[in-house]
N, C-alpha and C positions, 0 to 999 in steps of 0.2 A: 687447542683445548687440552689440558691437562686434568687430572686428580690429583686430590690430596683427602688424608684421613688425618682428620687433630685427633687426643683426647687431649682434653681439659682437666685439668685435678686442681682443686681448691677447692671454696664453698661458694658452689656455684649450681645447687639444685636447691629450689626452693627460694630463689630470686629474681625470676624469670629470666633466664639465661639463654634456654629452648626458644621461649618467642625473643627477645631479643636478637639471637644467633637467625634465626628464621626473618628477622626484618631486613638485619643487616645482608642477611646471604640474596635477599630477591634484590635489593637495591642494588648491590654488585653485578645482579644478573648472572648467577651462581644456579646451579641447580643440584638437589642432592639431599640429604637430610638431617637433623641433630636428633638426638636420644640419652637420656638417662642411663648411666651404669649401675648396677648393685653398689659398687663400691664406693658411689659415692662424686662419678667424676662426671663426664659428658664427651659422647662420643659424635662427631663430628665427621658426615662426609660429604663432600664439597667439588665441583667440578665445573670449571670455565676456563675464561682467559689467564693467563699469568698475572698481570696487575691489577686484577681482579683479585684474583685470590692473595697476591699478598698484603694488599688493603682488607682483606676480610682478614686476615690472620693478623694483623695487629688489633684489629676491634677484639678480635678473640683474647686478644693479650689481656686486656682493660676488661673486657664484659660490662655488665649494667651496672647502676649506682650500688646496689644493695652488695654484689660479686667479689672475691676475692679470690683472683686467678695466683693460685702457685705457678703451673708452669702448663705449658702447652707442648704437647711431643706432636710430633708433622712425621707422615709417610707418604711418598712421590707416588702417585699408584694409574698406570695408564688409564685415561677417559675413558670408559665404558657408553654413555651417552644412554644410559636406561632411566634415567629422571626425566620428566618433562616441565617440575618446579623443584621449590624447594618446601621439605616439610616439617614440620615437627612431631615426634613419634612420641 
């Protein structure tokens, strides 16, 4: 089990990004949560198996139809294991 933290920057609030990231994350069997920034982006944190997560970070890449992912920054951050799903805040 690993962590990782994305943020997302593009225009990617106000297109359902949040439940999207939130489908995709239980499907992978991911636990952890997505959130809205002030500024604009989407903070993302994420914790399972390795092929796991890097199948969720390319969905993050693309996001939903409406999405328009600039870029996505990743930090490696030890498993904590304090999630029991994943959620949307």
């Amino acid at each position: 089990m690993i962590g990782r933290r994305y943020v997302v920057t593009g225009q990617v609030q106000g297109v359902g990004f949040r439940m999207f990231t939130e489908r995709v994350a239980r499907h992978e069997g991911l636990t952890g949560w997505v959130a809205n920034r002030d500024d604009g982006g989407v903070d993302v944190m994420a914790e399972g198996e390795a092929g796991a997560l890097e199948r969720f970070e390319r969905r993050l890449r693309v996001g939903p139809p409406m999405a328009r992912v600039a870029a996505v920054e990743r930090a490696d951050l030890p498993a904590t294991g304090q999630w029991r799903g994943f959620e949307a805040r």
